[in-house]
N, CA and C of each residue as an Amber inpcrd file, in Angstrom:
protein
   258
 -19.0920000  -7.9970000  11.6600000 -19.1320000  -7.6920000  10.2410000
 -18.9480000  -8.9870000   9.4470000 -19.4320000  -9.2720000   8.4700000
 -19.2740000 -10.4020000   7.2810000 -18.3110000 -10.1580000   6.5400000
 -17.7890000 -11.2840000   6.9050000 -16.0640000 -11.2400000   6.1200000
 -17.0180000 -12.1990000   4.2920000 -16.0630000 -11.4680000   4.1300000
 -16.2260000 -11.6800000   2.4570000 -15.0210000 -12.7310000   1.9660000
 -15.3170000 -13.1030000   0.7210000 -14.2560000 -14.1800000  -0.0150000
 -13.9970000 -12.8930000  -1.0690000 -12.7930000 -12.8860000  -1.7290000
 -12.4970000 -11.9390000  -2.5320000 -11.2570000 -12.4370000  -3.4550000
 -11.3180000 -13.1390000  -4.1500000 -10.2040000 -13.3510000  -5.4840000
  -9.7190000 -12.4960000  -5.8650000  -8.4430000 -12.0330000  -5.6850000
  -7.7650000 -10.9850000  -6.7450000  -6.3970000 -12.2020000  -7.4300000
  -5.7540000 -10.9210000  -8.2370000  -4.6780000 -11.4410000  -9.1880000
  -3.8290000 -10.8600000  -9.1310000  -2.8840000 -11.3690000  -8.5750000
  -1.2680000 -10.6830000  -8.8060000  -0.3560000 -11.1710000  -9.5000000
   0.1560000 -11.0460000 -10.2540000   1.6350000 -11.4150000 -11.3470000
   0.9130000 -12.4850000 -11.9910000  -0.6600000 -12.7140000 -12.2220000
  -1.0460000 -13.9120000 -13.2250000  -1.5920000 -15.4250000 -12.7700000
  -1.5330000 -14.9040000 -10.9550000  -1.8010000 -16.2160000  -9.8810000
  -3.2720000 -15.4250000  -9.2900000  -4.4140000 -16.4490000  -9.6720000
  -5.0340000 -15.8620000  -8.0480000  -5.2640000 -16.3310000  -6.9370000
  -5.3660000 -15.1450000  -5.7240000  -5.4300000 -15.4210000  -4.6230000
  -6.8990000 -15.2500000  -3.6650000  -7.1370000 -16.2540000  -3.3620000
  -8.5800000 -15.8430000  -2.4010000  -8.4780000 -15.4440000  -1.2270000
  -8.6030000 -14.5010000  -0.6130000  -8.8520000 -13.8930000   0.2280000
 -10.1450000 -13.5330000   1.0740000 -10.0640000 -13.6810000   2.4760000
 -11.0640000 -13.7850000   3.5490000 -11.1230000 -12.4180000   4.3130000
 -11.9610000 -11.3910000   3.9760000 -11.8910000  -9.9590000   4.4570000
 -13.0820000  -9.3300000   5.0270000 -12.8590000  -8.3540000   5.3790000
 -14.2290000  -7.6840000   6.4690000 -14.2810000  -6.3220000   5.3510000
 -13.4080000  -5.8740000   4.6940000 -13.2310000  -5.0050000   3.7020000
 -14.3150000  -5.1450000   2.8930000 -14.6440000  -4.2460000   2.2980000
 -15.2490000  -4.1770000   0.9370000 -14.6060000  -4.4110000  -0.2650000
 -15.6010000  -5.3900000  -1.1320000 -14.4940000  -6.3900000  -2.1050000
 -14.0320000  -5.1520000  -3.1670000 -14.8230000  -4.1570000  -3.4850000
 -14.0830000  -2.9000000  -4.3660000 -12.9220000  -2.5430000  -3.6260000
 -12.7090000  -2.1040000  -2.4910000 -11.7650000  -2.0280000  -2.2790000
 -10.6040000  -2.5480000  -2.3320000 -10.6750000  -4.0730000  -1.5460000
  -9.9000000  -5.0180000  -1.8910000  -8.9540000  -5.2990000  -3.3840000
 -10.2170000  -5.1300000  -4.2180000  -9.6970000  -5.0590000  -5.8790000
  -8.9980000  -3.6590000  -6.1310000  -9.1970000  -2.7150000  -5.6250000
  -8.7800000  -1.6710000  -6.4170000  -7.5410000  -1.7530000  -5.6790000
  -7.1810000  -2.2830000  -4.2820000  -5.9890000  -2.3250000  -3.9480000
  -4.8080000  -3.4820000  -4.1840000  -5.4120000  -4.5770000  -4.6830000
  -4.9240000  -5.4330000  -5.3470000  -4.1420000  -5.3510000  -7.0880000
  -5.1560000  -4.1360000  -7.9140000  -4.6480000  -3.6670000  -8.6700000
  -3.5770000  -3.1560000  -8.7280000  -3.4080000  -2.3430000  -7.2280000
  -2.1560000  -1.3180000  -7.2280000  -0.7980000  -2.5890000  -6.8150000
  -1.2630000  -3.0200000  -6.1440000   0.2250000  -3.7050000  -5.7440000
  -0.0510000  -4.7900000  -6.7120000  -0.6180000  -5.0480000  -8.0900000
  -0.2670000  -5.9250000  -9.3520000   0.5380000  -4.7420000  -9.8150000
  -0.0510000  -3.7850000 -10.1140000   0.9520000  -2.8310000 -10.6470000
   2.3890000  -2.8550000 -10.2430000   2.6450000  -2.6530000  -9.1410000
   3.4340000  -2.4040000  -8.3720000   4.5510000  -3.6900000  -8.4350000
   4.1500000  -4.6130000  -8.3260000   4.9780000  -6.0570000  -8.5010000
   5.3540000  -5.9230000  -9.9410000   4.8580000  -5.8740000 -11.2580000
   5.0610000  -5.9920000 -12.3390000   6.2790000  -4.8670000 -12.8040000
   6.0700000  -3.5590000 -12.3030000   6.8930000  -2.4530000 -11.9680000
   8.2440000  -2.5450000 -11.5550000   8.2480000  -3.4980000  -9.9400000
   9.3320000  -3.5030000  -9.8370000   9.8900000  -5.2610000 -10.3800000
   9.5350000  -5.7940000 -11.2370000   9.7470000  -7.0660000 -11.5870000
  10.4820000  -6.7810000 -12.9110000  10.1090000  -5.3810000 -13.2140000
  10.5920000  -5.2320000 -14.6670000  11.7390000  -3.8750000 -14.4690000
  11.9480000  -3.4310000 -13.7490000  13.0060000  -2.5460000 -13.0280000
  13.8750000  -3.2090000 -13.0690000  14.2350000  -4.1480000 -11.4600000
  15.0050000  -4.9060000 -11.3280000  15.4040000  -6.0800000 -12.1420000
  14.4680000  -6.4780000 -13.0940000  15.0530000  -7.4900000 -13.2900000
  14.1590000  -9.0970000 -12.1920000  13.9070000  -8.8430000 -11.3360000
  13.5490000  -9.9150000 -10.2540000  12.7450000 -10.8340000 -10.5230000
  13.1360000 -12.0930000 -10.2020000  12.3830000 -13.4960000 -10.9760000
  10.9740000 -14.0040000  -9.6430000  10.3550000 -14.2680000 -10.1260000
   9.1730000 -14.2450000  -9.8850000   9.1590000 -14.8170000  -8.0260000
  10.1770000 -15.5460000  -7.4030000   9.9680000 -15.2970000  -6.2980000
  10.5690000 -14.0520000  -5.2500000  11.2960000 -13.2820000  -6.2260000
  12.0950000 -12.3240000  -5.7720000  11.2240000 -10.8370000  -5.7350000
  10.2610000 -11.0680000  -6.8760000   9.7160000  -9.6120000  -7.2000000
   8.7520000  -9.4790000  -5.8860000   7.6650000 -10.2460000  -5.1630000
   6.8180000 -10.0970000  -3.6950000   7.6470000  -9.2720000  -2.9430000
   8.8380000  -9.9160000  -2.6470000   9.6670000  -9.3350000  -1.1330000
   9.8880000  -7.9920000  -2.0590000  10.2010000  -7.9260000  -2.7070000
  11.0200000  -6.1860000  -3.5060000  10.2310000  -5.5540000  -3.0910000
   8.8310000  -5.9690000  -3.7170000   7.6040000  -5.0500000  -4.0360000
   7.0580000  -4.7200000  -2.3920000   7.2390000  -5.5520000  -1.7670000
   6.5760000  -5.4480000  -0.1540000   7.5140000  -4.2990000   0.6300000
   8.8410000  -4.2430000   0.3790000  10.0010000  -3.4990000   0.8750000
   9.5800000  -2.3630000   0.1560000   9.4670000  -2.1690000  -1.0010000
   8.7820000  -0.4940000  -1.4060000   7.7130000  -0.2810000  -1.1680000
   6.9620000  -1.2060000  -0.8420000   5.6720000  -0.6080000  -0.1670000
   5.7230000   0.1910000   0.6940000   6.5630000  -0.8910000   1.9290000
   6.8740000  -0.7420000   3.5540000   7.5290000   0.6680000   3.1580000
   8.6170000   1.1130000   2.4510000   9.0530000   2.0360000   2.6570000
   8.5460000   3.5830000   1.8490000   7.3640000   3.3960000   1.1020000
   6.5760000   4.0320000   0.7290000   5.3340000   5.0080000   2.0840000
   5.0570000   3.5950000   2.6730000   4.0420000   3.8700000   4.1280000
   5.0410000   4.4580000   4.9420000   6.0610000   3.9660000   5.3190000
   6.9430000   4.5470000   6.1300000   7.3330000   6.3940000   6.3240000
   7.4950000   6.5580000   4.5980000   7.6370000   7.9940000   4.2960000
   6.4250000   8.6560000   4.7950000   5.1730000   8.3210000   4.0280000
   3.7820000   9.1370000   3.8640000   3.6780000   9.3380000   5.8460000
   3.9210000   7.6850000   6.8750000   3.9290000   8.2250000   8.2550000
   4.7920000   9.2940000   8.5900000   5.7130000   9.6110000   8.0140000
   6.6430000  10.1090000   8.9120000   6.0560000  12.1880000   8.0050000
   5.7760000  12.3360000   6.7020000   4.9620000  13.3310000   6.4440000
   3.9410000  13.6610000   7.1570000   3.0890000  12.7050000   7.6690000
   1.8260000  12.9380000   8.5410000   2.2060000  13.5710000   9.8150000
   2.9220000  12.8910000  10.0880000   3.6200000  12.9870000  11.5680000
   4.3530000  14.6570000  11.5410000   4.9970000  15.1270000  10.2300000
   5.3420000  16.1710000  10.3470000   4.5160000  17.1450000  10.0680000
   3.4860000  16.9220000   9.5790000   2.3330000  17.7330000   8.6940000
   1.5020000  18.2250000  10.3230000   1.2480000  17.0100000  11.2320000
   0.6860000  17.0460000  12.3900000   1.4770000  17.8930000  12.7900000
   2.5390000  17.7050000  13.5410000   3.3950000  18.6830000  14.2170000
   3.1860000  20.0660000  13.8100000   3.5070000  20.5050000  12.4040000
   3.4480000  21.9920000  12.0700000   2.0340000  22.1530000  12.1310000
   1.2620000  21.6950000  11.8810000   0.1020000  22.2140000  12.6920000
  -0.6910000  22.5110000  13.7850000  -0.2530000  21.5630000  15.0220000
  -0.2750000  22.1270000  16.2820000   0.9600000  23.0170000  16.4170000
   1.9870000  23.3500000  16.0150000   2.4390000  24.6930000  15.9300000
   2.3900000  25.6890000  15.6280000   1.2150000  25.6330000  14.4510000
   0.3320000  26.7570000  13.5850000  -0.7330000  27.3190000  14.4870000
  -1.3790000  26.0720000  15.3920000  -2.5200000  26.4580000  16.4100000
  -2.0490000  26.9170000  17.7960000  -0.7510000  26.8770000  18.2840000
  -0.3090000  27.1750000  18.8030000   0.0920000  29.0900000  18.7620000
   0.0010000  29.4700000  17.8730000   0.9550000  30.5560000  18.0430000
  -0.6560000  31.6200000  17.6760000  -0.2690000  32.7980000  18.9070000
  -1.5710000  33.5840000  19.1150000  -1.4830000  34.8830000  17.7700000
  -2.4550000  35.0240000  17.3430000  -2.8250000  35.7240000  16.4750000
  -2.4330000  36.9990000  16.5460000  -1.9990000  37.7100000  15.2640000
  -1.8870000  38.9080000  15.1240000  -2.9800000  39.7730000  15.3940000
């Protein structure tokens, strides 16, 4: 696949980036975690090398949740397919 060059902007810096992604994508996900940095930059309080790590730790623990829903969402459903019909 052709990796692409892709500039996005976070907190007012940009960054070029080397991806196999599609550059819409790339941007629309770059948007979210600008959002997301600015969010928690203005929450906390956090000075501009502090707000990345914040923002990466609520990410991480954002993905973390949604796995561990999947994971339960999976389960009750092979327990749903599991159980023989009335």
């Amino acid at each position: 696949m052709k990796r692409n060059k892709v500039v996005v902007r976070l907190m007012g810096r940009d960054y070029a980036l080397l991806t196999d992604e599609d550059t819409a994508q790339v941007q629309r996900i770059a948007r979210y975690v600008d959002r997301r940095m600015r969010e928690v930059a203005i929450t906390t309080h956090a000075g501009e090398s502090a707000a990345p790590v914040l923002t990466a730790m609520t990410l991480a623990g954002e993905l973390f949740r949604a796995q561990d829903e999947n994971a339960r969402l999976k389960r009750e459903l092979a327990a749903m397919q599991q159980k023989p019909e009335a």
